[in-house]
C-alpha positions as CSV (number, residue, x, y, z in Angstrom):
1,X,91.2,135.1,139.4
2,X,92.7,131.7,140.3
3,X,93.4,129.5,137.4
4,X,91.0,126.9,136.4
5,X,93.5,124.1,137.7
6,X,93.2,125.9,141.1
7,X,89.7,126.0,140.8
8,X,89.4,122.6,140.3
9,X,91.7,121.5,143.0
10,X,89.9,123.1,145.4
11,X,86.7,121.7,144.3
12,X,88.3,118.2,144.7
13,X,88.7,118.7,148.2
14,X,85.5,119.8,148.9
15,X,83.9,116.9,147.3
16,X,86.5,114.8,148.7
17,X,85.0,115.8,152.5
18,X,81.5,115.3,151.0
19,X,82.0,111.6,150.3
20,X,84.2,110.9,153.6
21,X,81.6,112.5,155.2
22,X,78.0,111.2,154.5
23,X,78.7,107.5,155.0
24,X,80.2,108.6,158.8
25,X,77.0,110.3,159.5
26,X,74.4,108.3,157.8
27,X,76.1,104.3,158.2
28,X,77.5,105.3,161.4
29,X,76.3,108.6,163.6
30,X,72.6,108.2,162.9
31,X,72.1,105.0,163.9
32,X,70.5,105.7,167.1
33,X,67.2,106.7,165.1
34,X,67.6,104.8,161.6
35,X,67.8,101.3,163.4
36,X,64.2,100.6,165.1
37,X,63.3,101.1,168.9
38,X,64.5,105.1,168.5
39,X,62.4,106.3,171.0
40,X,64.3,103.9,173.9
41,X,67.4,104.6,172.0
42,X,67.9,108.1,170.4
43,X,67.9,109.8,174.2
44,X,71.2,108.0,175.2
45,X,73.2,109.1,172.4
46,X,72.2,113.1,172.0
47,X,76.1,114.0,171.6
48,X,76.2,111.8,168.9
49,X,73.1,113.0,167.0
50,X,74.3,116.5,167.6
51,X,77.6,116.0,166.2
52,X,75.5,114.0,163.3
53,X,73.5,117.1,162.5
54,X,76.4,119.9,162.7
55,X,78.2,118.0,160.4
56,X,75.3,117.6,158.2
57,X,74.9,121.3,158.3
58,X,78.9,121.6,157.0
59,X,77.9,118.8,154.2
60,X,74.9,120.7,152.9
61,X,76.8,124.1,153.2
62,X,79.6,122.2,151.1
63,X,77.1,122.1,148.1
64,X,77.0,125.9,148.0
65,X,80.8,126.0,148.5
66,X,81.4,124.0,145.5
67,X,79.3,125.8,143.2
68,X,80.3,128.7,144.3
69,X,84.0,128.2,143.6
70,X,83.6,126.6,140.3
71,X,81.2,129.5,139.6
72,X,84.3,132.1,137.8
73,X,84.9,128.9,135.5
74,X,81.9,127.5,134.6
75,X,80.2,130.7,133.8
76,X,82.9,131.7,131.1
77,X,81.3,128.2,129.5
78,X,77.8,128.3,130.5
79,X,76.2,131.4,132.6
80,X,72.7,129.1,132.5
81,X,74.6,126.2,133.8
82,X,76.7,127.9,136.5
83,X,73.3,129.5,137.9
84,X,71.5,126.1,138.0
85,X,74.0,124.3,139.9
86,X,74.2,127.3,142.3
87,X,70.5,127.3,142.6
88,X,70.4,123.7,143.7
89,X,73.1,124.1,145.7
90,X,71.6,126.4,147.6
91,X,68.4,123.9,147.3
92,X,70.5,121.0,149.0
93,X,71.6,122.9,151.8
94,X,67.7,124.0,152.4
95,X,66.4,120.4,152.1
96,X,69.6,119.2,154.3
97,X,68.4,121.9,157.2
98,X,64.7,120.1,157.0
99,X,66.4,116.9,157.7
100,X,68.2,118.5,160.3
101,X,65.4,119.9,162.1
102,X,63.7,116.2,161.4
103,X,66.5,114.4,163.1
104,X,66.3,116.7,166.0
105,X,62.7,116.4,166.6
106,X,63.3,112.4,166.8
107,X,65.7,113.6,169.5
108,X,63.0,115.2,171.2
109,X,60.4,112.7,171.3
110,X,63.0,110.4,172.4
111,X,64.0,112.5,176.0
112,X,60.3,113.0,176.3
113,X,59.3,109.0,176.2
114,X,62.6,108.9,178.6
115,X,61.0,111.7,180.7
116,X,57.5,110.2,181.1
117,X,55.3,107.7,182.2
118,X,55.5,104.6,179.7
119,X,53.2,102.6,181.7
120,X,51.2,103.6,178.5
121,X,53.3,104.2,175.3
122,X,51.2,104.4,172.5
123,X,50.6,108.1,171.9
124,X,54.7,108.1,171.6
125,X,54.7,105.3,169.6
126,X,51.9,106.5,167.5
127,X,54.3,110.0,167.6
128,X,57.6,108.1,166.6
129,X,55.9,107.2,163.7
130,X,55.4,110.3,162.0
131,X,58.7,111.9,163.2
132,X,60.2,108.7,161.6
133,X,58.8,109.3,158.2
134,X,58.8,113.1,158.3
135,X,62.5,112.2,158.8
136,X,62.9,109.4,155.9
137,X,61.0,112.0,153.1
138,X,63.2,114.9,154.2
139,X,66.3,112.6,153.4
140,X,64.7,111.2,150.0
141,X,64.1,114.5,149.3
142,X,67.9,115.4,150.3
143,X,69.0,112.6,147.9
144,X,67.1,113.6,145.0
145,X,67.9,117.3,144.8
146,X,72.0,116.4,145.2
147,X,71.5,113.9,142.6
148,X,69.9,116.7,140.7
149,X,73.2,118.8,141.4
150,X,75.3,116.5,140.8
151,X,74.1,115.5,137.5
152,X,74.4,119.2,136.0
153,X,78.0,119.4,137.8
154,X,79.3,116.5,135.4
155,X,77.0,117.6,132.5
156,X,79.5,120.8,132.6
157,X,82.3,118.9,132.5
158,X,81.0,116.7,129.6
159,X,79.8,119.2,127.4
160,X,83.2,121.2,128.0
161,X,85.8,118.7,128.5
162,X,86.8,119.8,131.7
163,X,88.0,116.6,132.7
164,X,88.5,113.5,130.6
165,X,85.1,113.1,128.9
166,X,85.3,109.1,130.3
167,X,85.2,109.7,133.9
168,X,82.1,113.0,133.5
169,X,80.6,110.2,131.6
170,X,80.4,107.5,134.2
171,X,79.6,110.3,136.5
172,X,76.6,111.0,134.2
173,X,75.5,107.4,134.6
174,X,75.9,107.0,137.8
175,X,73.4,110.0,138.7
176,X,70.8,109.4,136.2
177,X,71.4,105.6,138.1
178,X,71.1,107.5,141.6
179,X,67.9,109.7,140.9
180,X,66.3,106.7,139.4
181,X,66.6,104.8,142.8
182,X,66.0,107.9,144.9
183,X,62.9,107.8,143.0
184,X,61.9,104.7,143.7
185,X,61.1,105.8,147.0
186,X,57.7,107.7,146.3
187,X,56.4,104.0,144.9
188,X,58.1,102.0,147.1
189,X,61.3,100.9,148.7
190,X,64.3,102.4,146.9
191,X,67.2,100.2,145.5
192,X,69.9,100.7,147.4
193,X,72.6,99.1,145.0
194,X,72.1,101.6,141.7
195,X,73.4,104.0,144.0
196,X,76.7,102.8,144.6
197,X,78.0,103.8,141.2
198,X,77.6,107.5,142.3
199,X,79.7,107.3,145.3
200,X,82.2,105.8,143.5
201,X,82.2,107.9,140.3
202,X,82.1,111.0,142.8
203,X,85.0,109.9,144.2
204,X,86.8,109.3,141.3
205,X,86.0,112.9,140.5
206,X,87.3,114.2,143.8
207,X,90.8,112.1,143.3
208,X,91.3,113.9,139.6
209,X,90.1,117.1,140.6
210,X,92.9,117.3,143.5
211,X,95.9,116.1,141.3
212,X,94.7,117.7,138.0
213,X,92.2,120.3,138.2
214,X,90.1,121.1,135.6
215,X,91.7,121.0,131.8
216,X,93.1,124.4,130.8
217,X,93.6,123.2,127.2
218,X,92.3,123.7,124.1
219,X,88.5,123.6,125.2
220,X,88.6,127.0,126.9
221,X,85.2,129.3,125.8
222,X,86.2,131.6,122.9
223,X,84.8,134.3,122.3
224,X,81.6,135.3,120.9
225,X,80.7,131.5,122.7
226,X,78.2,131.6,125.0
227,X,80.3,131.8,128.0
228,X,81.6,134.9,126.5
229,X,78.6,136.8,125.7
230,X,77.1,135.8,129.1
231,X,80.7,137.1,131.0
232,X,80.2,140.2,129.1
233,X,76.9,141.3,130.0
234,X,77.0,140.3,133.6
């Protein structure tokens, strides 16, 4: 088994391409269909969306890949933990395929108002509507379950001190900050500035995790510890 400073490193990188990755695709590559006038737009920029999407695929499939690697470590701490943050991170990259779909049905729409006659375009207006907002829930919904994952990730390393206890603690923060935007969104517009601090505290983590790794020291599970019983049985 790698060590747990391996582990961590690798981790870091992973997160690393999350965060260079989702403001390229959401600030930059899905503009065509998150500025308005889509349905005029969205059609001459298909490559662009396409690329959007695969990428978003590799993003949500990063979620599993991180809980998956840090899977031998955490579950010598915490089998129950470990197990959550694999089960939403296989719920991110479900939600993340949803948006996916979403973004390519705005796609759609968009070649077929190209395609027709728009001496009358009201039924595709009427259309773009609700492909627009399936497409705005499914990425609300994104948000909230990685903020969900994200918030047991740094819970592990609080509770175990797998990384200075300071920066899991602004990463602590900073989710419960991002969920409470994210779920703003169900009563109204969400507040785009409390979720800064998560980029940033994620980012953080990523930059520690690549030069230090997670902390081999004295906080390792002993056993009899939960970890230990739970490694045991499995």
């Amino acid at each position: 088994m790698r060590s747990a400073k391996r582990t961590g490193q690798t981790i870091g990188l992973l997160i690393l391409a999350q965060v260079t990755a989702g403001p390229i695709v959401n600030f930059g590559l899905l503009r065509p269909i998150t500025t308005p006038g889509f349905l005029a737009n969205a059609v001459g920029s298909s490559l662009q969306l396409g690329v959007a999407v695969v990428v978003l695929f590799v993003t949500g499939a990063l979620s599993i890949g991180i809980a998956v690697t840090a899977w031998p470590v955490f579950r010598e701490y915490s089998p129950r933990m470990a197990l959550s943050l694999l089960s939403l991170g296989v719920a991110s990259f479900s939600v993340a395929a949803v948006e996916n779909c979403s973004v390519m049905s705005m796609l759609s729409l968009s070649q077929a108002y190209a395609a027709a006659d728009t001496a009358d375009p009201g039924v595709f207006e009427a259309l773009g509507v609700v492909v627009r907002a399936a497409r705005r829930w499914a990425h609300v919904t994104n948000l909230l379950v990685g903020g969900g994952m994200i918030f047991i990730f740094y819970s592990i390393l609080y509770r175990f001190a797998l990384v200075p206890r300071a920066l899991s603690a602004f990463g602590l923060a900073a989710a419960l900050l991002h969920i409470a935007a994210v779920t703003m969104a169900f009563l109204g517009p969400y507040v785009f500035p409390l979720m800064i601090p998560l980029g940033v505290s994620y980012l953080a983590i990523a930059l520690w995790l690549m030069a230090k790794g997670f902390d081999e020291g004295p906080h390792a599970p002993r056993p009899g510890a939960e970890g230990g019983a739970g490694l045991s049985g499995a």
